[in-house]
N, C-alpha and C positions, 0 to 999 in steps of 0.2 A: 857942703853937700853938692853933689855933682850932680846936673838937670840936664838929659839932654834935651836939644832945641826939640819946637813943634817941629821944623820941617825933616828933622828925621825920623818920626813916626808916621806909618802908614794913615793915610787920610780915614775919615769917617764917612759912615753915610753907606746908602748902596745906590747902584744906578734906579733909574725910575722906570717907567713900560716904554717912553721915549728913547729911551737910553741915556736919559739926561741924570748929571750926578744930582741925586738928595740933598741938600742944603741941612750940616746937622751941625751944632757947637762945634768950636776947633780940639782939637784933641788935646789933653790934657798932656805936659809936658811929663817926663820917666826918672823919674828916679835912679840911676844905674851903678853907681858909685861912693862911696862912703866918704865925709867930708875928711881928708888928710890921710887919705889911700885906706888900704887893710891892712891893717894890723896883722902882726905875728900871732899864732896861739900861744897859750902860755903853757907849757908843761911839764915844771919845773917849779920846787920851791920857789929859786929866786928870782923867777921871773913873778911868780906870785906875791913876794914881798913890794915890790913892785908897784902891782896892781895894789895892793893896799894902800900902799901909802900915798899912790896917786889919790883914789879913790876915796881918802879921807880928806886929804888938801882940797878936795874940788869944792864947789858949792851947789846948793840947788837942790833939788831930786834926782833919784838916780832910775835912770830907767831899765828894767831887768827882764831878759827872761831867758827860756830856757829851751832846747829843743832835746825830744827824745826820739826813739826809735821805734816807738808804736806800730803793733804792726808786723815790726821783725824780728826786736828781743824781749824776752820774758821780763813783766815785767815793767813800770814805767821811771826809770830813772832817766839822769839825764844826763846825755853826751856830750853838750856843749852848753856852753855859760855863758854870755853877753851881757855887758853893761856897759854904760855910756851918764857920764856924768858932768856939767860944767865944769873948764879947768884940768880936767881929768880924761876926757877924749874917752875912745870907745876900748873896752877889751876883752880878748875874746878866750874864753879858758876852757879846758879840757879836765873836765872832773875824773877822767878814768885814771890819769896818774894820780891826779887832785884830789883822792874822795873827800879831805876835810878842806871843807871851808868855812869854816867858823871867823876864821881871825876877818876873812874879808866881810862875814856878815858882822863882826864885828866893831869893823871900821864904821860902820854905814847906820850904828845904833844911832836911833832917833831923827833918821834923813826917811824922807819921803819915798817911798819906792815905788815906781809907774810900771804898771802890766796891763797887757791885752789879756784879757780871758785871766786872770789871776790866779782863779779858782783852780785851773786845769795845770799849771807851772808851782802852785808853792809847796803842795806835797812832794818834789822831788828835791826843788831849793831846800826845802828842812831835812830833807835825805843828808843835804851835803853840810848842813849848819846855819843856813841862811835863813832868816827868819825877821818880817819887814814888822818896825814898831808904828808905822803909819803907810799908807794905801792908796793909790790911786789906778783904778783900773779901766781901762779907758774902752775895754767893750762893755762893760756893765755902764760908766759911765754914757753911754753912746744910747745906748737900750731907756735910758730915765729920761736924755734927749730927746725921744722922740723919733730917732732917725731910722728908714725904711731899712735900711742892712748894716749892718753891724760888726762885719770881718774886719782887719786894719787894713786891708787894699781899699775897702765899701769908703770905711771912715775917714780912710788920707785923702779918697780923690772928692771926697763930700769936704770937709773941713779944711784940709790944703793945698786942694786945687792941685795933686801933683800924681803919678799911676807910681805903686811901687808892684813891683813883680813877684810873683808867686808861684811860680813855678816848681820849685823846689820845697813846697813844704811835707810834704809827703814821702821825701828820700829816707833812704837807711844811714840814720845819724850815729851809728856805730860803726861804719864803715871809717878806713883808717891807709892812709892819711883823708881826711878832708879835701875834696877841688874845691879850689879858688873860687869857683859859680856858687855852690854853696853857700861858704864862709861868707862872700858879699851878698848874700843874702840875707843872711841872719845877722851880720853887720846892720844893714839896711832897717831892719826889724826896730832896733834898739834907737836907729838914728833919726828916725822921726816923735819918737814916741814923746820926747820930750817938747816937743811944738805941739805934738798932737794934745797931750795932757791941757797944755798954756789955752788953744784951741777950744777944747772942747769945758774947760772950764769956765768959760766967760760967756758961754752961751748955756751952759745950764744955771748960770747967775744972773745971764739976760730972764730966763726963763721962772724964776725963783727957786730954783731947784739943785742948787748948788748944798747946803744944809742935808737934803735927801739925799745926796749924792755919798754926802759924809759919812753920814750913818751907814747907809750901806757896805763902803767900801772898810767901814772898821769890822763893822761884822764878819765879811770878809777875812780879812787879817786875824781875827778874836777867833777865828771857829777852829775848834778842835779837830786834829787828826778823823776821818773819816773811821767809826768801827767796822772791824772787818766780821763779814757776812758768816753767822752761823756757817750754814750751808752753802759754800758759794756755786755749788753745783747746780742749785734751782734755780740759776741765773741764764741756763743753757735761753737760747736764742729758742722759742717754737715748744718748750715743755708743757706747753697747753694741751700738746695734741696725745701725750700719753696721759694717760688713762688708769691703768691699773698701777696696783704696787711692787708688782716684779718688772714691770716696764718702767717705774722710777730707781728699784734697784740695776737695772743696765746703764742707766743717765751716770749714776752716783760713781760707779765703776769703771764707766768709758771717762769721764772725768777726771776723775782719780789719779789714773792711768795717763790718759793728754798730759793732764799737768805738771805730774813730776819727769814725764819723759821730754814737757818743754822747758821744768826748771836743770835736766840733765842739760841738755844740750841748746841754755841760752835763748831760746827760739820762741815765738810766738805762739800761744796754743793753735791757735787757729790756722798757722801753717803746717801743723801735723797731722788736725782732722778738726772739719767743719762741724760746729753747730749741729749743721742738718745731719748729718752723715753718723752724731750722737744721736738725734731725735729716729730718723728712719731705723738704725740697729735696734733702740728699744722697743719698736712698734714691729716689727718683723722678730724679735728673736734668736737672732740665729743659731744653728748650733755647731757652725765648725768655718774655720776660716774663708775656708772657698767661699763659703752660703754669705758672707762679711764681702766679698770683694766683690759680690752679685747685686751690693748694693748703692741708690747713688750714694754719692760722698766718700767714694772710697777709690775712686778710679786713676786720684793723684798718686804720683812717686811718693811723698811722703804719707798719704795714709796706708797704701799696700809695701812700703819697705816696715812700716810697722802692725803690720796685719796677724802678728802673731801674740804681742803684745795685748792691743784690742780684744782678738780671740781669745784670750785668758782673763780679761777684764770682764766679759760679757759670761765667761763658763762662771765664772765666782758669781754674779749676780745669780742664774741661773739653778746655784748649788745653796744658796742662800735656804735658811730656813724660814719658815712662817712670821717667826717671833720679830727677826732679824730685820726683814723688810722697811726699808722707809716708809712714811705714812706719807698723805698728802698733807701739807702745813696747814693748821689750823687757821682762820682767818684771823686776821690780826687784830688792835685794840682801836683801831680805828669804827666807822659807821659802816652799814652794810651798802652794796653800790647805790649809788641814787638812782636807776631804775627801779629798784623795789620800795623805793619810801613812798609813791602814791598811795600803794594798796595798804603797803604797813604803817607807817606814820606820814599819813597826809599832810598833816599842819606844819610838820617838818620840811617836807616837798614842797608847801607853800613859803616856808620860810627861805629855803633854799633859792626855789628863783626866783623870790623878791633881792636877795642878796646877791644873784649872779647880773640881776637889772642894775642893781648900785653897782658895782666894782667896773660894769662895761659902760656904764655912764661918768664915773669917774674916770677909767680909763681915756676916754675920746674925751672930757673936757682939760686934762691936760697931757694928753700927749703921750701916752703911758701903754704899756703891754699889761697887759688885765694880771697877767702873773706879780709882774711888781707892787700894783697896788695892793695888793693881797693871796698871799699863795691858794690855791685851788683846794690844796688840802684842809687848810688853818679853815677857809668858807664852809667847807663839809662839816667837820666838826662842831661848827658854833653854831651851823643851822641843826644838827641830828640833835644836841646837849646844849642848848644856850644856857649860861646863867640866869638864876632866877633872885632879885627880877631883873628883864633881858635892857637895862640902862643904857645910855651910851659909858657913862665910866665903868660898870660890871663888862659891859662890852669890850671895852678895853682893856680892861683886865685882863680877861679871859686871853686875847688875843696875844697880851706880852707875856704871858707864859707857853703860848705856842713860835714866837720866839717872831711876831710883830717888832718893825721899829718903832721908833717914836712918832717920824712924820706918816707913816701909816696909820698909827691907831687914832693917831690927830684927823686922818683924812676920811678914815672909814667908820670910825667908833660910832658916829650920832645917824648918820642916814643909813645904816645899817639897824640900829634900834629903831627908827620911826619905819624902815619897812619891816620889821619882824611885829611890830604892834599892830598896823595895817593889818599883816596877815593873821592874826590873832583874833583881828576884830572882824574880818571877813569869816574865818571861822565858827567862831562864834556869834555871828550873825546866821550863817547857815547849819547852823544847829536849832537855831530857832527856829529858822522856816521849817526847816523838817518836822518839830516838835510838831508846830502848827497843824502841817498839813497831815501829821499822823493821828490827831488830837479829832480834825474835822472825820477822818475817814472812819474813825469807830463812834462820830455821833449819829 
């Protein structure tokens, strides 16, 4: 790995009101270069036999991920491949020739696979064949650490003491050929990650929290393809702000429309018309092109070279019959929002934030984002419906069928039952006083 020295980074600190410099830590030395240059891409069968057979010989975990073009093509797959394994060195593959890669996922059965953000990379790794039998994810791990920021730049200069650059993660990764500033970037990505992993295991084991760590990251790996959304229209950014049901039939339409005009032409929906530029047409109505370009979100090259398009999207919602019309989605099988349980079930609301005190007390006594120790949603539900009676094993229960780990329900099962009993018993103590004082006022 190549480091450049401190003294070719720009110093730290700012001047002070004297003009005298700040006194801050020395700067963290940079990352710039990939241990044994940059690699070629692979784009080519045999250079991908290659990579396999490297990549089986090597030893260790292999470190993976992926970059996509979010943002600019329809769509999230992935344009480029990285991985870096002991033995095996780094290599950098191009799935648009590539789309199977199976045989490489298949080299790699039963080897440890390391990702940042996992979660966000293995739906398009399974696009191409690749799919990890074991997990380690080193922003989720980082998140159970403890640690204030959690990006891989946040976590290299906290854990490695080293700045890797970022610059470029936000480019159009379907852009062809690939620069070289790029490429050692995403190089870069892959080449720390395995220190990083080594790093940040040993401090969630300093912590005891290595086990937790486990669990989660299989979960991870175990979780099924995301199902795709009934309606993925009611997703629009701001659909709060319509109202009626011909103004959700223009959403569903202007939608409609976006989308298959960005899966014609490869492109990002959003780069052919905004969100907002959906939500303002159904709130205004229009009825004819011109009245569409008078609106904001429409003033870009690409939403008025398709203004004609749109204006036919929006005439069919308009021509719609009564029957036809979307409805607004009935609420879901979830509890109603917890601003209405005071009035409608109180003891619920008392259960609730007896439960939200547990989980932000657990939370700060180790180290924890209140999300990890138990999702926000699984708390609502066991505080609206507890099992009866509300145990700490019923409690648990309950919990591993909303899809709790092990070291969660270990962590939250019992003091979550002693405050749901508390609030029951305050409850039912102020049932009594009221009885009381109802009992005195008619003698």
């Amino acid at each position: 790995m190549s480091v450049r020295g401190r003294d070719e980074i720009p110093a730290a600190g700012a001047a002070d009101g004297d003009g005298a410099q700040a006194v801050d830590a020395p700067p963290l030395p940079l990352l710039d270069a990939p241990a044994g240059g940059l690699p070629d891409v692979v784009v080519d069968e045999a250079g991908l036999a290659e990579v396999v057979a490297a990549m089986r010989a090597g030893t260790g975990p292999v470190a993976v991920d992926a970059e996509r073009a979010s943002g600019y093509r329809y769509g999230q797959r992935a344009f480029l491949v990285q991985l870096r394994r002991a033995g095996a060195g780094t290599a950098l593959i191009d799935p648009t020739p590539l789309p199977d890669l199976s045989s490489l996922g298949a080299a790699l059965e039963g080897v440890e696979w390391v990702l940042h953000a996992a979660s966000q990379d293995l739906p398009c790794l399974a696009a191409l064949g690749m799919r990890p039998d074991e997990l380690f994810d080193t922003e989720l791990g980082s998140r159970l650490a403890g640690l204030p920021r959690v990006g891989l730049a946040a976590v290299v200069e906290e854990l490695l003491g080293i700045r890797l650059a970022k610059e470029h993660s936000a480019v159009d990764w379907s852009t062809r050929p690939l620069p070289a500033p790029w490429l050692t970037y995403a190089a870069l990505d892959v080449e720390v990650l395995l220190e990083l992993r080594d790093a940040l295991a040993a401090r969630l084991a300093a912590q005891g929290k290595l086990e937790w760590a486990r669990q989660e990251f299989a979960a991870v790996a175990a979780a099924p393809p995301p199902v795709p959304a009934a309606d993925p229209w009611r997703r629009v950014s701001g659909l709060h702000a319509v109202r009626s049901r011909r103004q959700l039939a223009v959403v569903r339409e202007l939608w409609l429309a976006r989308d298959a005009a960005a899966q014609e032409q490869d492109t990002s929906p959003g780069r052919l018309l905004p969100d907002s530029a959906i939500v303002a047409a159904a709130r205004a109505t229009p009825r004819s092109a011109r009245d569409l370009l008078a609106l904001p979100g429409f003033k870009g090259r690409a939403a008025r070279s398709g203004v004609e398009r749109w204006a036919e999207a929006v005439a069919r919602a308009l021509e719609l019959p009564e029957a036809e019309l979307p409805v607004h989605p009935p609420r879901g099988d979830g509890p109603p929002p917890p601003r209405a349980w005071a009035a409608r079930e109180p003891l619920a609301a008392a259960r609730l934030a007896a439960g939200r005190t547990v989980v932000q007390g657990l939370a700060e006594r180790h180290g924890l984002p209140q999300e990890n120790v138990l999702q926000p949603d699984a708390l609502r539900r066991l505080a609206w419906s507890p099992p009866e009676p509300a145990g700490a094993e019923q409690i648990a229960a309950a919990l591993a069928e909303r899809g709790a780990r092990p070291w969660q329900r270990e962590l939250v099962a019992a003091p979550l039952a002693e405050a749901f009993a508390a609030a029951r018993a305050e409850d039912v103590a102020g049932d009594v006083a009221a009885d009381v004082v109802a009992g005195d006022a008619g003698s």
